[in-house]
Biopython code that builds the backbone (N, CA, C, O; Angstrom):
import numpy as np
from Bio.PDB.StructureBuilder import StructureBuilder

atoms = [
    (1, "UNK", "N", (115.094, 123.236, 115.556)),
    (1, "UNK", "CA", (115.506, 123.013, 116.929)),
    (1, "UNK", "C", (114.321, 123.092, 117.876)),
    (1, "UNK", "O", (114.511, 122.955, 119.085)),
    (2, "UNK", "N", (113.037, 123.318, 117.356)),
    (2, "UNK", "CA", (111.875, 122.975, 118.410)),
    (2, "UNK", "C", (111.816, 124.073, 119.089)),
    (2, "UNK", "O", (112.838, 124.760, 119.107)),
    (3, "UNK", "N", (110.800, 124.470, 119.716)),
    (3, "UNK", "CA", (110.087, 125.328, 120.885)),
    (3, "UNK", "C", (111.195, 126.827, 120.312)),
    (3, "UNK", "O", (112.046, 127.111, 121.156)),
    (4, "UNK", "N", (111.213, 127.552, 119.264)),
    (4, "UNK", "CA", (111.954, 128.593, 118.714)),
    (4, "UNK", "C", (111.506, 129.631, 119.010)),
    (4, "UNK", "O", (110.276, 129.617, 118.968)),
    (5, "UNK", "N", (112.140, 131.022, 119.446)),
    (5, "UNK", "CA", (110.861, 132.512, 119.602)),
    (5, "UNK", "C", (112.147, 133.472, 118.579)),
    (5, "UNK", "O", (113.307, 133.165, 118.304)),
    (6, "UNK", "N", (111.366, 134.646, 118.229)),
    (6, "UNK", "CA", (112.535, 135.268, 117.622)),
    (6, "UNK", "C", (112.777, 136.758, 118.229)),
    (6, "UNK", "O", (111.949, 137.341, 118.928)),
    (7, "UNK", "N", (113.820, 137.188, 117.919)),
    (7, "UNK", "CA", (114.217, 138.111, 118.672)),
    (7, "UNK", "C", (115.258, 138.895, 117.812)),
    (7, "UNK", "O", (116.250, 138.260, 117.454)),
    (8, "UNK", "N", (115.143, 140.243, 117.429)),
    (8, "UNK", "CA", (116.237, 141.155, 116.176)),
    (8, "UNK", "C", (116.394, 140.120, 115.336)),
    (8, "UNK", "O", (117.443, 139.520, 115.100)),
    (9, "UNK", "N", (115.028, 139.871, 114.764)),
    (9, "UNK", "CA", (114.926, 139.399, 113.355)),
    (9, "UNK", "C", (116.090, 137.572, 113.337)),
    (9, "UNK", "O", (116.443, 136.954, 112.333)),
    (10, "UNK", "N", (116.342, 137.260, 114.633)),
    (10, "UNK", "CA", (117.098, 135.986, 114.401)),
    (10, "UNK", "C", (115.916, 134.668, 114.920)),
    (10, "UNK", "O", (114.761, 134.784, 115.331)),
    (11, "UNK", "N", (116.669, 133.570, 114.721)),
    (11, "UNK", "CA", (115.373, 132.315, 115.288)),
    (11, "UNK", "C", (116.299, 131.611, 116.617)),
    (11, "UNK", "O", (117.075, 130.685, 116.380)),
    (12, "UNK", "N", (116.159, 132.044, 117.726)),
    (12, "UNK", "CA", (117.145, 130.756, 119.197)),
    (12, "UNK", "C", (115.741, 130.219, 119.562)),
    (12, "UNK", "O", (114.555, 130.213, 119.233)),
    (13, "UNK", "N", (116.857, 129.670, 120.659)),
    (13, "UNK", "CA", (116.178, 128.345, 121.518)),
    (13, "UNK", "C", (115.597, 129.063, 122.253)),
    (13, "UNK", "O", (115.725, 130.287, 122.278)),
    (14, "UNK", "N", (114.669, 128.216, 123.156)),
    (14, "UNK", "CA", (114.092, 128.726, 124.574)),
    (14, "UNK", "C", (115.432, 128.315, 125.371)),
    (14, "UNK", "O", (116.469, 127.840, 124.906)),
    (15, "UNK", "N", (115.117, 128.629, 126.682)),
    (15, "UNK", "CA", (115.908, 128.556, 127.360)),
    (15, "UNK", "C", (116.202, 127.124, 128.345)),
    (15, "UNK", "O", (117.179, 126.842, 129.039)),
    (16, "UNK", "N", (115.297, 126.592, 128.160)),
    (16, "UNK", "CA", (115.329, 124.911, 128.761)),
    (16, "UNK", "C", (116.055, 124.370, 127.384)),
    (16, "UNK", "O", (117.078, 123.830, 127.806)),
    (17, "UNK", "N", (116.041, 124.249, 126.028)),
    (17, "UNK", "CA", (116.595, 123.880, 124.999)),
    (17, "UNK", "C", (117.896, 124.205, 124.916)),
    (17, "UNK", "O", (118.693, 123.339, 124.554)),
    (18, "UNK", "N", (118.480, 125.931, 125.341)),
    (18, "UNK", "CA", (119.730, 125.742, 125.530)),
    (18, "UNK", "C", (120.642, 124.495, 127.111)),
    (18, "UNK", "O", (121.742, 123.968, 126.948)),
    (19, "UNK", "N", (120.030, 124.383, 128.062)),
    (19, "UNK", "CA", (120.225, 124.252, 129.541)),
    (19, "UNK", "C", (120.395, 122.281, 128.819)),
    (19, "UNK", "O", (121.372, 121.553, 128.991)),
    (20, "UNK", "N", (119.305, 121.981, 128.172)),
    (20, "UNK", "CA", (119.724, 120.513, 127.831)),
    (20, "UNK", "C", (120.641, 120.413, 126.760)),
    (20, "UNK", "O", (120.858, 119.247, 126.430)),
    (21, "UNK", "N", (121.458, 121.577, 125.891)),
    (21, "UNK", "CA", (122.599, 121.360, 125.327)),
    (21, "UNK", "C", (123.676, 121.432, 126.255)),
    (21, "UNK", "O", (124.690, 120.734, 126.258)),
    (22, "UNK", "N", (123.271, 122.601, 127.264)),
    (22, "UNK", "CA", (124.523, 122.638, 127.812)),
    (22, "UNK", "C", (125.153, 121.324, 128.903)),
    (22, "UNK", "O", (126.320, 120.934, 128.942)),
    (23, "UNK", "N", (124.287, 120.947, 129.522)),
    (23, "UNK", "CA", (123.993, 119.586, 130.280)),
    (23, "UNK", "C", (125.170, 118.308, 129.564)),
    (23, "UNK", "O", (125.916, 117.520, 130.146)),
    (24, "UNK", "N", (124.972, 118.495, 128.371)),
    (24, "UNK", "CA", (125.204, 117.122, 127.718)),
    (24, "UNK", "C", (126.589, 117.059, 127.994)),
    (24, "UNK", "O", (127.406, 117.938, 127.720)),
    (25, "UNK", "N", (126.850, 115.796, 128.642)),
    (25, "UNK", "CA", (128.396, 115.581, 128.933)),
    (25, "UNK", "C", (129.190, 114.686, 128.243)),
    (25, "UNK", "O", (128.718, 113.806, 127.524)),
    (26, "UNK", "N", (130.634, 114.903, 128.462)),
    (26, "UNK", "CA", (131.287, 114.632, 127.742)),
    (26, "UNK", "C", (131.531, 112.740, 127.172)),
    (26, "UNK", "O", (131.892, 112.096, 126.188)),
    (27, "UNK", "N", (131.232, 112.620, 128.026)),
    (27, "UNK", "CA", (130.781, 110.635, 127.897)),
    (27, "UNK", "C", (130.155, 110.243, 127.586)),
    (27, "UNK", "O", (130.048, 109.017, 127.550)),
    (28, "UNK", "N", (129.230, 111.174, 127.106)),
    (28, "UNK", "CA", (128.114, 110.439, 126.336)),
    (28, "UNK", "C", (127.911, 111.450, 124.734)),
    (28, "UNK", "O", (126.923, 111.866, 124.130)),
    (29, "UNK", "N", (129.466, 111.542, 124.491)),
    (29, "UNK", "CA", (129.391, 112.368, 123.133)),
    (29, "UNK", "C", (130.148, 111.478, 122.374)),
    (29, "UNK", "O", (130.597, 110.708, 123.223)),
    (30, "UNK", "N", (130.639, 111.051, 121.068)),
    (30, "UNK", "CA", (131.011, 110.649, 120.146)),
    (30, "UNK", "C", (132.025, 112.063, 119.521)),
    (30, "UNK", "O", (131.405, 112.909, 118.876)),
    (31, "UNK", "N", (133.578, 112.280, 119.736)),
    (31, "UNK", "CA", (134.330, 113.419, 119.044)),
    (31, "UNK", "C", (134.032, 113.729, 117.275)),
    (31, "UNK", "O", (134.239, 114.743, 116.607)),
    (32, "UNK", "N", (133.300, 111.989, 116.788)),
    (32, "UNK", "CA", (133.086, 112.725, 115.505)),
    (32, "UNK", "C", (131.999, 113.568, 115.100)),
    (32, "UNK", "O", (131.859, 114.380, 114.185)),
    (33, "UNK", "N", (131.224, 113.131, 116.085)),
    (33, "UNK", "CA", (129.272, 113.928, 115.883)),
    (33, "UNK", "C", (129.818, 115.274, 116.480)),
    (33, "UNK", "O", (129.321, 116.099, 115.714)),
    (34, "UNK", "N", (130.514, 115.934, 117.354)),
    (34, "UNK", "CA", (131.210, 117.197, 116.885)),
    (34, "UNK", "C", (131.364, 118.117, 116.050)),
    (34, "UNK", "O", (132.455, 117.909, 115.519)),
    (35, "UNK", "N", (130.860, 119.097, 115.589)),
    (35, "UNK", "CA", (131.471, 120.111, 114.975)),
    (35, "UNK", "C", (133.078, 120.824, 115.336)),
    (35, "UNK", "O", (133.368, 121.432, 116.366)),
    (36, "UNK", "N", (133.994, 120.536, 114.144)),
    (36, "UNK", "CA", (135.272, 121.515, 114.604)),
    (36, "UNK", "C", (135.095, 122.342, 113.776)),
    (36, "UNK", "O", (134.944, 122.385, 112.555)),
    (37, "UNK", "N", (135.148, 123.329, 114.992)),
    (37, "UNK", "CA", (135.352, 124.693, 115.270)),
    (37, "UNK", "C", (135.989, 125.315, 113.880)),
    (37, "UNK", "O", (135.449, 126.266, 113.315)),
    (38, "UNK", "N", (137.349, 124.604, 113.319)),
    (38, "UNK", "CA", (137.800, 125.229, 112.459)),
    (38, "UNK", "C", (137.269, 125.241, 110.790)),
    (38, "UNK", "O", (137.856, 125.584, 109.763)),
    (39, "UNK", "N", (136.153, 124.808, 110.985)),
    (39, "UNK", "CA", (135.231, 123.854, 109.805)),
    (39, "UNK", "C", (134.237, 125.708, 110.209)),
    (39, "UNK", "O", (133.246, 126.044, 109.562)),
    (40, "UNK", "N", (134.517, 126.111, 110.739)),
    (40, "UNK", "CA", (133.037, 127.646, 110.960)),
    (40, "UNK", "C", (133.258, 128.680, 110.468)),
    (40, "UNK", "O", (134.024, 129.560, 110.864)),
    (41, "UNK", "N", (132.316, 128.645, 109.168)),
    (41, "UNK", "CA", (132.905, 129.838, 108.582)),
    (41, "UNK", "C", (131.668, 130.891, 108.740)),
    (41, "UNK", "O", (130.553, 130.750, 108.237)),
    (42, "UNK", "N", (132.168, 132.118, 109.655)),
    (42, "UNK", "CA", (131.563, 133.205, 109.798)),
    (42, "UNK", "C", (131.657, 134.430, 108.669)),
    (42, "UNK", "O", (132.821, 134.750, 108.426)),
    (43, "UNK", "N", (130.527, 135.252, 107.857)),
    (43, "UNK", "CA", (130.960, 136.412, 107.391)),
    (43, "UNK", "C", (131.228, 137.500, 108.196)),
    (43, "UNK", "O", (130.155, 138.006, 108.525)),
    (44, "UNK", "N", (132.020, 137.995, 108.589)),
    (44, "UNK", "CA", (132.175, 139.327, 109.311)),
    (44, "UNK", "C", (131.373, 140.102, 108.720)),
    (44, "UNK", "O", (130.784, 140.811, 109.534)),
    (45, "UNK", "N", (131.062, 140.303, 107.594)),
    (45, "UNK", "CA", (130.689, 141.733, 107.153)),
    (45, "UNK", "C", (128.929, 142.003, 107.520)),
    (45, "UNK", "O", (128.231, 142.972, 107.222)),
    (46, "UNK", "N", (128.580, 140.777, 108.251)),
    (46, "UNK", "CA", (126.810, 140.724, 108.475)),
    (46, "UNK", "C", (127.273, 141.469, 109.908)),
    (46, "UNK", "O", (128.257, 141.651, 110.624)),
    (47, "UNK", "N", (126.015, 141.727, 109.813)),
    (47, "UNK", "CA", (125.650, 142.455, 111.436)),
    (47, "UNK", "C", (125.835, 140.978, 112.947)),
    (47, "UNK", "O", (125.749, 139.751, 112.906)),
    (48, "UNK", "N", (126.010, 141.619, 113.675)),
    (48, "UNK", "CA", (126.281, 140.812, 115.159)),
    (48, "UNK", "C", (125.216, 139.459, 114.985)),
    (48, "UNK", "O", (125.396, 138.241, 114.977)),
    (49, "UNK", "N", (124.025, 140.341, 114.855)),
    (49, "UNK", "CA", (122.938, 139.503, 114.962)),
    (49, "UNK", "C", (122.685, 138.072, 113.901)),
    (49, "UNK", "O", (122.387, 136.976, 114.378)),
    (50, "UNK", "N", (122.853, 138.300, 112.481)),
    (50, "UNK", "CA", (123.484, 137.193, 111.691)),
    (50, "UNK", "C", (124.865, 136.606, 111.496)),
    (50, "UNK", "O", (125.214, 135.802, 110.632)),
    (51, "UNK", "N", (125.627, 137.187, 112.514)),
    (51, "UNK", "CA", (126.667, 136.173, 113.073)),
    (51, "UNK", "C", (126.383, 135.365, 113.477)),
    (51, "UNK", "O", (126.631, 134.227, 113.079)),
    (52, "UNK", "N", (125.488, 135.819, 114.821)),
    (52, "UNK", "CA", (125.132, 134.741, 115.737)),
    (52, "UNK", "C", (124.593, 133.663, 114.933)),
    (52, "UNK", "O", (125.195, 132.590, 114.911)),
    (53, "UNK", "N", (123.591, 133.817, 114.311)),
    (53, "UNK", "CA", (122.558, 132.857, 113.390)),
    (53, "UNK", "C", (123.275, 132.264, 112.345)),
    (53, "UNK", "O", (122.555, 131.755, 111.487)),
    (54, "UNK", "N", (124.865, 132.152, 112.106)),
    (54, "UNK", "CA", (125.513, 131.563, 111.529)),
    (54, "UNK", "C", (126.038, 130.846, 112.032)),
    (54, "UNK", "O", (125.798, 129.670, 111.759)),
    (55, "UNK", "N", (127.012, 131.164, 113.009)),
    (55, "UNK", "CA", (127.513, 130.085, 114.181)),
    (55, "UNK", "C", (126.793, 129.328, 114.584)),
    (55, "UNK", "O", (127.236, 128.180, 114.546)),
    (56, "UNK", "N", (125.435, 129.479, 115.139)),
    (56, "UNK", "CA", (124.881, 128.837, 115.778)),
    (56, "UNK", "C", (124.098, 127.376, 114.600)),
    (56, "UNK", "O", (123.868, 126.235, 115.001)),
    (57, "UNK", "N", (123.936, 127.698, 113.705)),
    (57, "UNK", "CA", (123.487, 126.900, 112.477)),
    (57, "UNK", "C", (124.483, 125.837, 112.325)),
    (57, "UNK", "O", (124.368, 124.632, 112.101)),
    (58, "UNK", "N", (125.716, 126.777, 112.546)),
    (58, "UNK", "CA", (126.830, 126.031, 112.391)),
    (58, "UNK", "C", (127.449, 124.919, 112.722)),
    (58, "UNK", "O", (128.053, 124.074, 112.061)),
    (59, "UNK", "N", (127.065, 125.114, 114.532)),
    (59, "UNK", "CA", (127.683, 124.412, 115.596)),
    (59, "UNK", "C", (126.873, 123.506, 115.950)),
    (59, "UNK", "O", (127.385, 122.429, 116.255)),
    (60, "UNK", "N", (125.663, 123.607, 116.013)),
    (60, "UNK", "CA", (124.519, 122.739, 116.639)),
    (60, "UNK", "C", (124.238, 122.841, 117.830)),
    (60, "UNK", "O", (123.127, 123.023, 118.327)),
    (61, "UNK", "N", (125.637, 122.680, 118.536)),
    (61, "UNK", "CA", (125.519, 122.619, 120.151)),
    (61, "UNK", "C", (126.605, 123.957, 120.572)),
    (61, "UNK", "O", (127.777, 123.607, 120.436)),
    (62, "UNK", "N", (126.487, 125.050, 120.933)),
    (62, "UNK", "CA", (127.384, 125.419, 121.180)),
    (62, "UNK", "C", (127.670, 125.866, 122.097)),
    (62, "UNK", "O", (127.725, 127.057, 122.404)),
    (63, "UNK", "N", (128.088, 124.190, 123.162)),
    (63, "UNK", "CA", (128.278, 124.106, 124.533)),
    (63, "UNK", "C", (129.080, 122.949, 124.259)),
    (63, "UNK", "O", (129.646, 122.550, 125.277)),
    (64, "UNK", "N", (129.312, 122.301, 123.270)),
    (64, "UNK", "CA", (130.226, 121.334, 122.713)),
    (64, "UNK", "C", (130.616, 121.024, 121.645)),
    (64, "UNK", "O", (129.960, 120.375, 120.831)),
    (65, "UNK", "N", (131.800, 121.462, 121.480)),
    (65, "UNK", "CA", (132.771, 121.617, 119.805)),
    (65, "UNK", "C", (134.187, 120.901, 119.888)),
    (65, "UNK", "O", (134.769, 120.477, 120.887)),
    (66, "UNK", "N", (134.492, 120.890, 118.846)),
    (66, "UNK", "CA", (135.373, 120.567, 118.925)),
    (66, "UNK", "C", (136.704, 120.932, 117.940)),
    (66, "UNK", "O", (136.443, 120.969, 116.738)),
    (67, "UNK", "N", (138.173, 121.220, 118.352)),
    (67, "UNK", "CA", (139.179, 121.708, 117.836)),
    (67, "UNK", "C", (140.111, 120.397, 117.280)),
    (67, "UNK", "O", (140.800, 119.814, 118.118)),
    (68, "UNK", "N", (140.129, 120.009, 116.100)),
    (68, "UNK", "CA", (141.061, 118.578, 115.760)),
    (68, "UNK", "C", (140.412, 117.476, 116.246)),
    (68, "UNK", "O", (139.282, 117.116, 115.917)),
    (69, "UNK", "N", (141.402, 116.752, 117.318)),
    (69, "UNK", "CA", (141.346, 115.830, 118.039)),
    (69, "UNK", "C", (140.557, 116.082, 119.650)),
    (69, "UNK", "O", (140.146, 115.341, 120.543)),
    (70, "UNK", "N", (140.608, 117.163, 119.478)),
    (70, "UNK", "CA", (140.419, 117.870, 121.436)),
    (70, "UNK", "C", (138.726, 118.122, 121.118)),
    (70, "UNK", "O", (138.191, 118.665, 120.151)),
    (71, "UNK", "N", (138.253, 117.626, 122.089)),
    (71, "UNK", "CA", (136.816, 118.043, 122.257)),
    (71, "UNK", "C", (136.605, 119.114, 123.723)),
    (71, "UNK", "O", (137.073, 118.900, 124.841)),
    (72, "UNK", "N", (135.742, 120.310, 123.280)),
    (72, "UNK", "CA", (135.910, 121.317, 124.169)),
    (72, "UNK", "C", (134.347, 121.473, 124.966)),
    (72, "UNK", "O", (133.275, 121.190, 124.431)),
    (73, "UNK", "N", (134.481, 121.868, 126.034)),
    (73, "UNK", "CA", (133.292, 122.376, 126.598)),
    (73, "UNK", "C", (132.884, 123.514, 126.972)),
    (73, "UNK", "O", (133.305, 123.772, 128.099)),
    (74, "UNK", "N", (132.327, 124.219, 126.584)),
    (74, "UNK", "CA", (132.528, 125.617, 126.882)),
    (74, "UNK", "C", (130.998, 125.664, 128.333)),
    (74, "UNK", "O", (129.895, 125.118, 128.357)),
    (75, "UNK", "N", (131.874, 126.792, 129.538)),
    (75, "UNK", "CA", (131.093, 126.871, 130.282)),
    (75, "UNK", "C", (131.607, 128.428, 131.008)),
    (75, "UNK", "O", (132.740, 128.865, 131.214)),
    (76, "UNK", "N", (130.430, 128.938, 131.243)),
    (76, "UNK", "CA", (130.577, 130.519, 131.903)),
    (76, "UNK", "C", (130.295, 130.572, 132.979)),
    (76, "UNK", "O", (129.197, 130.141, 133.332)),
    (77, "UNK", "N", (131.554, 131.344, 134.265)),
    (77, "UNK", "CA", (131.338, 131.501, 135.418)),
    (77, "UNK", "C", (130.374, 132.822, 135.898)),
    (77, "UNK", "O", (130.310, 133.989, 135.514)),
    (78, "UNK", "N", (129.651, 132.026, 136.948)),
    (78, "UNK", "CA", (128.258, 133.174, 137.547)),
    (78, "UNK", "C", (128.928, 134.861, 137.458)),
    (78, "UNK", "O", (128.281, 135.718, 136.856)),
    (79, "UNK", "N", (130.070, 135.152, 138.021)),
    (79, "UNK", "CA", (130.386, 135.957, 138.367)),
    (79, "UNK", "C", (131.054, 137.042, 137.286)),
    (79, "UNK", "O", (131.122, 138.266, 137.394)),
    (80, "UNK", "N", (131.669, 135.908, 135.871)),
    (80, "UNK", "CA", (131.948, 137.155, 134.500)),
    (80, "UNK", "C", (130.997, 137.569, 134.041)),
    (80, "UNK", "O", (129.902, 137.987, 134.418)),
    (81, "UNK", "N", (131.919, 137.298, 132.490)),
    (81, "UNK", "CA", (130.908, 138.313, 131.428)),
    (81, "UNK", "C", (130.023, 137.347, 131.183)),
    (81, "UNK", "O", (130.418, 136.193, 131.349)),
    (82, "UNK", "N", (128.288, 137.624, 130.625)),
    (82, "UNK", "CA", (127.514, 137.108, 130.552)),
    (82, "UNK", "C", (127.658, 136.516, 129.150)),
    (82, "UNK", "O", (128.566, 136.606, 128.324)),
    (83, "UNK", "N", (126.341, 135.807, 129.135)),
    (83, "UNK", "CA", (126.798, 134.350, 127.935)),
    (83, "UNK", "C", (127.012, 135.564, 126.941)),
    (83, "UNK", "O", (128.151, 135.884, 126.602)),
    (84, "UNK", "N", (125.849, 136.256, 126.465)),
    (84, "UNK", "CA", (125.623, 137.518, 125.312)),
    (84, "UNK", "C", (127.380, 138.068, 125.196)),
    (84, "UNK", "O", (128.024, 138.020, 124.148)),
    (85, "UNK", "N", (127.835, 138.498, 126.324)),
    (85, "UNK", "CA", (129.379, 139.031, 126.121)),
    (85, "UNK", "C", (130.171, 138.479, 125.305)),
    (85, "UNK", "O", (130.572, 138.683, 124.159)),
    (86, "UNK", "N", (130.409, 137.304, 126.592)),
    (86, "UNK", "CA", (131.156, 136.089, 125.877)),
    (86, "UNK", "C", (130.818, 135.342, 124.351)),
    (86, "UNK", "O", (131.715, 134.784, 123.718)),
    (87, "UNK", "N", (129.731, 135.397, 123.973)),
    (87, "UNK", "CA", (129.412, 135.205, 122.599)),
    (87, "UNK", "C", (130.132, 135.496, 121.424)),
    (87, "UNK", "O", (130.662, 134.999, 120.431)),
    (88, "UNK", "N", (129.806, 136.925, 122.239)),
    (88, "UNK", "CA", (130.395, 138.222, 121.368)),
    (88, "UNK", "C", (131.687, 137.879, 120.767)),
    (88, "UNK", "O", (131.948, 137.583, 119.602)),
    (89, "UNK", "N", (132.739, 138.018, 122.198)),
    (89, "UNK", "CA", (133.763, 138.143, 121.947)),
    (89, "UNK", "C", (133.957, 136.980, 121.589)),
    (89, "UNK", "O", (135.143, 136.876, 121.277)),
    (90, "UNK", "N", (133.283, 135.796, 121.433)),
    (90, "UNK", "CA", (133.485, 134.232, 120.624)),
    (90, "UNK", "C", (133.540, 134.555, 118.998)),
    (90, "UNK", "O", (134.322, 134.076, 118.176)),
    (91, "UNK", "N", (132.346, 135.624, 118.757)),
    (91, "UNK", "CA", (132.267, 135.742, 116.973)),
    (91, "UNK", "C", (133.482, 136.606, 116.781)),
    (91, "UNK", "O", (134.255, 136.167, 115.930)),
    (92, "UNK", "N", (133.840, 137.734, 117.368)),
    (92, "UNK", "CA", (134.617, 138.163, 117.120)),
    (92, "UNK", "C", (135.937, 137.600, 117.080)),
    (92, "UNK", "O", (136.774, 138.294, 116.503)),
    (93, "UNK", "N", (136.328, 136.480, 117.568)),
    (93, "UNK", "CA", (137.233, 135.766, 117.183)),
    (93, "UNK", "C", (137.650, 134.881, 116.486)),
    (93, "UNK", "O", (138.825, 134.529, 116.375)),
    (94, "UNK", "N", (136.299, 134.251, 115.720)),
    (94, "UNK", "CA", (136.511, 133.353, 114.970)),
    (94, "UNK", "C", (136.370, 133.452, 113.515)),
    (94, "UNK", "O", (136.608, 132.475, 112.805)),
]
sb = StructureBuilder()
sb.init_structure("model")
sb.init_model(0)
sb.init_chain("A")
sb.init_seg("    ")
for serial, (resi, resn, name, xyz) in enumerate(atoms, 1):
    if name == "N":
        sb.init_residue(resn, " ", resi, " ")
    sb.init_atom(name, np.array(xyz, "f"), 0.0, 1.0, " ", f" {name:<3s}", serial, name[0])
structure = sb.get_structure()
């Protein structure tokens, strides 16, 4: 994924690399180049930190997935829980 730093032993993006996933809109996506969501298989039993690095391997973009037929966008308001929260409680649910 280019321009990579690491951080608790995982490999992310910089932060302009996430900002041009998140950017990418919905009209100019194809629902099959999508990852669904229900295709993600997480181990629970790894630590938080190789969750993340599973999902994220997983998804490609994960600012755009998709459930079946429904293509989703995921976006976080200034004022909640921060992306790291919301993450969280993303692995923990899936």
């Amino acid at each position: 994924m280019g321009g990579i730093f690491t951080e608790r032993g995982i490999d992310f993006m910089t932060a302009e690399e996430y900002r041009a996933l998140l950017d990418v809109d919905f009209n100019n996506v194809k629902i099959e180049d999508l990852t669904d969501i229900r295709k993600i298989k997480i181990d629970k039993n790894q630590p938080q930190s190789k969750r993340q690095a599973q999902f994220l391997k997983q998804v490609g973009n994960p600012y755009m997935l998709r459930r079946g037929s429904m293509m989703i966008k995921v976006s976080f308001a200034n004022n909640g829980l921060s992306m790291e929260q919301a993450f969280e409680n993303l692995l923990l649910n899936v």
